[in-house]
C-alpha positions in Angstrom: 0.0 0.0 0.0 1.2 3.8 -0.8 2.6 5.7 2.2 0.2 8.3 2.9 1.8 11.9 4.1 -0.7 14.2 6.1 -1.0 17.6 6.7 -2.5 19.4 9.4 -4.1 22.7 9.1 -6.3 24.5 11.5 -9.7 26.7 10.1 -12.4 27.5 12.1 -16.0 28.7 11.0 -17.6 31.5 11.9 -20.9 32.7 12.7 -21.6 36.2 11.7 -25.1 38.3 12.4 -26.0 41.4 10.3 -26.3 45.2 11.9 -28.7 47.0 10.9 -27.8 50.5 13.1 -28.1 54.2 11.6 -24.5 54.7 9.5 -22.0 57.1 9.8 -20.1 59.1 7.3 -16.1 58.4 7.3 -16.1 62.4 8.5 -18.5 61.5 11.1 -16.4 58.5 12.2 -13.2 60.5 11.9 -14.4 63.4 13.9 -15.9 61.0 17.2 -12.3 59.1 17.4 -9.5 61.0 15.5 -8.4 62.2 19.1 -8.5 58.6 20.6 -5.5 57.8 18.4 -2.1 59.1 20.0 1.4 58.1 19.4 3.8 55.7 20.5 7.4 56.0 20.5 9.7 53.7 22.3 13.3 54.2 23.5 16.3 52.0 24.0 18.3 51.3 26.4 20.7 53.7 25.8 18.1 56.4 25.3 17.5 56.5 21.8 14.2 56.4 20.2 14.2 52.5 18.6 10.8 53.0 16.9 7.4 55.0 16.8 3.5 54.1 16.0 0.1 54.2 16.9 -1.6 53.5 19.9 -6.0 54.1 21.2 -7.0 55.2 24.3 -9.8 53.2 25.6 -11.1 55.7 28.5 -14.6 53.0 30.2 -11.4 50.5 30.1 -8.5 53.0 31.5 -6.2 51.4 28.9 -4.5 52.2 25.9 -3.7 49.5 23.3 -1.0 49.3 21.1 1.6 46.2 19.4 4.2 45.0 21.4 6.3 45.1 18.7 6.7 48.6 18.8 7.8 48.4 21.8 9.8 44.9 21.4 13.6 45.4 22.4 13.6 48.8 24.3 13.6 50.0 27.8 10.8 53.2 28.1 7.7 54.5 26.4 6.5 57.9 25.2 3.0 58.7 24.5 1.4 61.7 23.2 -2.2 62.2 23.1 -4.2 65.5 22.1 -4.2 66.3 26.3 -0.8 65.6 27.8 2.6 63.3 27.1 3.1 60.5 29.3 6.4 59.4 29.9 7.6 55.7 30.9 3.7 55.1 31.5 2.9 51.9 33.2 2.0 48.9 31.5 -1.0 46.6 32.6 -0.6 43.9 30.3 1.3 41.9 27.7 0.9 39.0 24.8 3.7 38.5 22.5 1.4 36.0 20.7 -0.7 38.2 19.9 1.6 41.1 19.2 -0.4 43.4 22.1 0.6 45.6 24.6 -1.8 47.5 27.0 -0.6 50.4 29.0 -2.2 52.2 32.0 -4.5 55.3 31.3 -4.7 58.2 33.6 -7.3 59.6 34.9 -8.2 62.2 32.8 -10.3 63.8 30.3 -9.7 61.5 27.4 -12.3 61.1 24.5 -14.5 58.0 25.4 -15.3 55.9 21.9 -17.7 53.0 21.8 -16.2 49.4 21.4 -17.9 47.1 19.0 -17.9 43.7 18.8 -15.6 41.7 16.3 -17.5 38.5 16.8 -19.9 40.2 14.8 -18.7 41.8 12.0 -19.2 40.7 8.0 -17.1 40.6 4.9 -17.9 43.3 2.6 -18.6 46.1 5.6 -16.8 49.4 5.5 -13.8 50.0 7.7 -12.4 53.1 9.0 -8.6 52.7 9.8 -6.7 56.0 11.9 -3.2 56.0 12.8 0.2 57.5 12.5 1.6 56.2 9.5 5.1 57.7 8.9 4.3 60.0 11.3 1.3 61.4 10.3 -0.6 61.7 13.0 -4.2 60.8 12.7 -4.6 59.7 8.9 -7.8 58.4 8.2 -8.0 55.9 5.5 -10.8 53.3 4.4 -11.8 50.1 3.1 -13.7 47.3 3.7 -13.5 44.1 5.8 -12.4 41.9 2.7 -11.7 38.6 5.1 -11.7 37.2 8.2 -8.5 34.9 8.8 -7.8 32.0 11.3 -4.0 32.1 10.1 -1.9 34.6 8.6 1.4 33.5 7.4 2.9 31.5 10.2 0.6 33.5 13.0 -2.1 30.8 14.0 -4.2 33.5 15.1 -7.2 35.3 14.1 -7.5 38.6 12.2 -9.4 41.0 10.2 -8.0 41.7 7.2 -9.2 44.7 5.6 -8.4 46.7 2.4 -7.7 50.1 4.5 -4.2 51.2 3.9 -1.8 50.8 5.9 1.9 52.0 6.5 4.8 51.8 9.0 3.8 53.7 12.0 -0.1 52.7 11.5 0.7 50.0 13.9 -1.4 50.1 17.0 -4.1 52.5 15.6 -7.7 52.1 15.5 -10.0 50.1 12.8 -13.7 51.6 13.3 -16.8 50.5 11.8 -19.8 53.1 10.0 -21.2 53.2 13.3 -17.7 54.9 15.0 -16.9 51.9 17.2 -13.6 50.2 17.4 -13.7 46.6 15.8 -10.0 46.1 15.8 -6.1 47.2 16.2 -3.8 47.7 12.9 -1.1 45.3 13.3 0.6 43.9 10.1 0.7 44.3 6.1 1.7 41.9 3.6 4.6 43.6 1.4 3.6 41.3 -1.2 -0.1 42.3 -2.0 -1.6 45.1 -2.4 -3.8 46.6 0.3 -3.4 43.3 1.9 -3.1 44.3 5.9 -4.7 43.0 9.2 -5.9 43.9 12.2 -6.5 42.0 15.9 -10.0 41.7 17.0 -11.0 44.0 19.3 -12.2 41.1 21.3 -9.4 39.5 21.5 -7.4 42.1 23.6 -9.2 41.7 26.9 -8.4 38.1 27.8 -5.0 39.7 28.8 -4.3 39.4 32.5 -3.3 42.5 34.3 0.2 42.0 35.5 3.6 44.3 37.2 5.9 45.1 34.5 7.6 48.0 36.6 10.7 45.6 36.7 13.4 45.6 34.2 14.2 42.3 34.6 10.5 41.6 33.7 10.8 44.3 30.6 13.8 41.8 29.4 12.2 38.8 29.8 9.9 40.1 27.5 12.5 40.2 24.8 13.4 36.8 25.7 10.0 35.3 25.1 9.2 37.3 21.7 13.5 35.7 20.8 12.6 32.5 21.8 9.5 32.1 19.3 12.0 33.8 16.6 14.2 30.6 17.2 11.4 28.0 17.6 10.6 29.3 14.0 13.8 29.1 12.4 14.0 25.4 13.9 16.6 26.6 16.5 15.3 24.4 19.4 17.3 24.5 21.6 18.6 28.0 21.2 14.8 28.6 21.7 14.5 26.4 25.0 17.5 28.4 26.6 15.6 31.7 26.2 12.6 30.2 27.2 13.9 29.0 30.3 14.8 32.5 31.3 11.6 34.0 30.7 9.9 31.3 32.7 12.4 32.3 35.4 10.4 35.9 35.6 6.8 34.9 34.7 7.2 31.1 36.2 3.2 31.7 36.4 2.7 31.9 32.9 1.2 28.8 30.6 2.5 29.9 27.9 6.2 29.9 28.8 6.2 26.3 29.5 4.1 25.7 26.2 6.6 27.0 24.1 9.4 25.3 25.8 7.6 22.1 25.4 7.3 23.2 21.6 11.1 23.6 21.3 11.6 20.3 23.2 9.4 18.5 20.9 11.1 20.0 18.3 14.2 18.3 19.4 12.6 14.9 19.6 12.3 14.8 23.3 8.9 13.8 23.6 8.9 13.1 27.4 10.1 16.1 28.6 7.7 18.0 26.0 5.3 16.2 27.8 6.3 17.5 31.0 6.4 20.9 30.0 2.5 20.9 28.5 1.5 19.2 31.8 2.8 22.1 33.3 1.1 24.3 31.1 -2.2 23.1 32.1 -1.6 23.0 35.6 -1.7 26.7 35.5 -4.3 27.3 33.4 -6.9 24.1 33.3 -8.8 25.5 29.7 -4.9 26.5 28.0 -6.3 24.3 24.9 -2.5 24.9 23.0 -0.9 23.0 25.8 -4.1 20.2 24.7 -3.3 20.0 21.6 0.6 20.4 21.8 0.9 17.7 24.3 -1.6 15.5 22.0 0.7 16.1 19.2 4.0 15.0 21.5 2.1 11.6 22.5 1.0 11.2 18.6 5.0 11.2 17.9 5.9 9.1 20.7 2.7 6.2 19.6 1.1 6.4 22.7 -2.3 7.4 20.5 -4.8 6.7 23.0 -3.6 9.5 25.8 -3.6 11.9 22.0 -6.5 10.7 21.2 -8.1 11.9 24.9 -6.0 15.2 24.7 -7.8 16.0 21.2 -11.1 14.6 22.6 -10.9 17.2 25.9 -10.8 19.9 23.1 -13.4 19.4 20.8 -15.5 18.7 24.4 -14.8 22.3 24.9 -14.7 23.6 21.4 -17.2 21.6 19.0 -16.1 23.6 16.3 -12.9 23.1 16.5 -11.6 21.5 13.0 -7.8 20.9 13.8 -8.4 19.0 17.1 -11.2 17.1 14.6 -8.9 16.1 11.7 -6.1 15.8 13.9 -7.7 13.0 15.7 -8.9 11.6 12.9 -5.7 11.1 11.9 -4.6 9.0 15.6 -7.5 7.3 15.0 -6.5 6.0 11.6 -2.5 5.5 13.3 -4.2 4.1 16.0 -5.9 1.4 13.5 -9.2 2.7 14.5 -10.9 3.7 10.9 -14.5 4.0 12.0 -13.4 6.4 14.4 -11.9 7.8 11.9 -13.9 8.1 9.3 -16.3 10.3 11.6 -14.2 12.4 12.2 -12.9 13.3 8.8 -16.8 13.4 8.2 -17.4 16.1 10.8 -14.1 18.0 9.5 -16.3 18.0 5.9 -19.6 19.7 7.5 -17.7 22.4 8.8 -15.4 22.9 6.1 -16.4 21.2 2.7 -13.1 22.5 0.6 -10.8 20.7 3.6 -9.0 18.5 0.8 -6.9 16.5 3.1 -10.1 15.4 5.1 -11.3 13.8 1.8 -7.7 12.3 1.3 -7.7 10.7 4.6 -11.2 9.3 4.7 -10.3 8.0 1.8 -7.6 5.7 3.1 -9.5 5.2 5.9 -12.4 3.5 3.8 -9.5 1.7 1.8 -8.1 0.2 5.0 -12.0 -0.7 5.1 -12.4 -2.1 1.8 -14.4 0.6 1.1 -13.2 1.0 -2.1 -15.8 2.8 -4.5 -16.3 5.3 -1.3 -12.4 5.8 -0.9 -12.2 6.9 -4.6 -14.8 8.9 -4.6 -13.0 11.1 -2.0 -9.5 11.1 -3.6 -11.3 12.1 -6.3 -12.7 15.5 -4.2 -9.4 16.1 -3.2 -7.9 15.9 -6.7 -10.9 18.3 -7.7 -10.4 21.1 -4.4 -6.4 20.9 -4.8 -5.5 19.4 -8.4 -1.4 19.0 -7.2 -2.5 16.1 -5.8 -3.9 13.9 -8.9 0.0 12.4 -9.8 -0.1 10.9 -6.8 -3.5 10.0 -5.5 -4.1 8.5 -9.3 -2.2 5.4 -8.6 -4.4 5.4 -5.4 -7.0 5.4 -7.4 -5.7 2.5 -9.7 -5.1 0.8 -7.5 -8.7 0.9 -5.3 -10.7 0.7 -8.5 -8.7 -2.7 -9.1 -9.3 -4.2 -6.0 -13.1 -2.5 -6.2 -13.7 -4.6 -9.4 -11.8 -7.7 -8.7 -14.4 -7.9 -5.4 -17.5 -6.7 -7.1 
């Protein structure tokens, strides 16, 4: 029988609901929130200014949000806002992950915009980007919402992504919907498209935990984390692990810390003491469903399928729409020798996401291992239709099926 190669890719489905509130021009929108938008510059250690972009004041929150990147590497922070310029302000909260940093508001006169909520938005809406591109402060340009992304490049993460232009220096600024409320933060562009930039849920900023950052032994162990998931993505494990290891030595409460050293340590083929890292993980934090599926993924590569097959089970307990932990335990099922099991779950990976070609490919040699064989070809024949690479090799699949198929007819 071929060897079969399988990929794993994560897309999720999402439900969206259509507003139906009283509009507001892109002057309207500008005028309400143009002075929520202030600037962010960031200094080195030796005193230098290192970079500069856009930040929003959320006043009923008493935060401003920005990117941690443009902070990433330096000491102190500078922000100017239509009121006042605070210097070295405090910051409440940090996640390199998602690329955000939140920083203590006074208590002051600031504007007060609405929030909206990202769950909710729809592709095709108008957007309202204002930032400081190039430092211009509060440029207001517009689009629509022309996506909504699970994964972007090599960041497993959601995001708008929206026609708005954007520039270096727009980083950190507002993305408003027609009825003036903030849906999202600017926070990358693709070099290679055009108008082809993103923005971080709105929503997904206030899951961060408040936390003392006054330190700067913390402020470096920052800079450690965001070097360590540099490495991990160059394949430098253990370079990786050893900066890990130091940022766990300042936020040794922190899941993710041990997450991504068991990443690097899986990396490296040491499946046990992955393990032991992703346990950790969860201790912390009992719902931290990376560690789940990380640690699944370490048990997968060490054959102990039925303790991966119960981490991907815990996950799709908690997230039924969740169509990696679905397709990845599909595939331990099928290792695992279990087809039916299998096939079920490459079937519920179809409902939610019908173009999900190596679904098809695997039920497919599930039903084979079944003697299924008119269903099996039917499916590697999806897959050659949704991704057409495939037909070289999945033809002599085919052959070969449709051979056996007759011959027990």
């Amino acid at each position: 029988m071929p060897k079969f190669t399988i990929t794993l890719i994560l897309v999720n489905i999402l439900f969206l609901k259509t507003s139906h509130s009283q509009e507001l021009s892109s002057m309207q929108v500008y005028d309400l929130c143009k002075n929520s938008i202030v600037v962010v510059n960031a200094y080195g250690f030796d005193g230098d200014k290192e970079s500069s972009g856009s930040g929003v004041i959320l006043k009923e929150k008493g935060i401003i949000i920005t990117n941690f990147h443009i902070f990433s590497g330096s000491e102190k922070l500078e922000i100017i806002t239509d009121l006042d310029t605070l210097i070295n302000p405090e910051i409440y909260g940090v996640d390199i992950e998602r690329d955000i940093l939140l920083i203590v508001l006074p208590d002051k006169d600031y504007v007060n915009i609405k929030l909206g909520d990202s769950k909710n938005v729809k592709i095709g809406e108008k957007v309202i980007a204002i930032g400081n591109p190039l430092g211009f402060q509060q440029t207001l340009t517009e689009g629509v919402l022309s996506g909504i992304r699970e994964k972007v490049s090599d960041i497993d993460k959601k995001f708008l992504q929206i026609s708005a232009s954007l520039s270096k220096g727009s980083s950190g600024g507002g993305i408003f919907n027609t009825k003036g409320e903030l849906i999202g933060i600017s926070s990358l562009g693709m070099k290679e498209g055009q108008n082809l930039n993103f923005a971080i849920p709105i929503d997904e900023v206030f899951s961060i935990e408040k936390s003392n950052y006054t330190d700067k032994k913390k402020l470096e162990a920052l800079n450690y984390f965001l070097k360590a998931m540099e490495l991990l993505e160059q394949g430098k494990n253990q370079e990786s692990i050893d900066f890990i290891s130091k940022y766990i030595i300042e936020f040794p409460e922190d899941p993710k810390g041990y997450n991504y050293k068991g990443l690097a340590l899986t990396g490296r083929k040491l499946y046990s003491d992955a393990i032991k890292e992703f346990d950790k993980s969860i201790k912390l934090k009992i719902d931290f469903f990376p560690a789940y599926l990380n640690r699944a993924d370490a048990y997968y590569k060490s054959d102990n399928f039925e303790k991966c097959i119960k981490d991907y089970s815990y996950v799709i307990r908690k997230d039924p729409q969740n169509v990696y932990a679905f397709f990845a335990r599909g595939v331990a099922n099928l290792k695992y020798s279990e087809e039916d099991d299998a096939i079920k779950d490459f079937t519920k990976v179809i409902q939610l996401d019908k173009d999900y070609w190596q679904a098809y490919v695997n039920r497919g040699i599930a039903y084979y291992e079944e003697k299924q064989w008119e269903l099996a070809i039917i499916d590697w024949k999806t897959a050659i239709s949704l991704e057409p690479s495939l037909k070289p090799e999945l033809s002599n699949w085919i052959q070969n099926a449709d051979v056996k198929w007759q011959i027990n007819y």
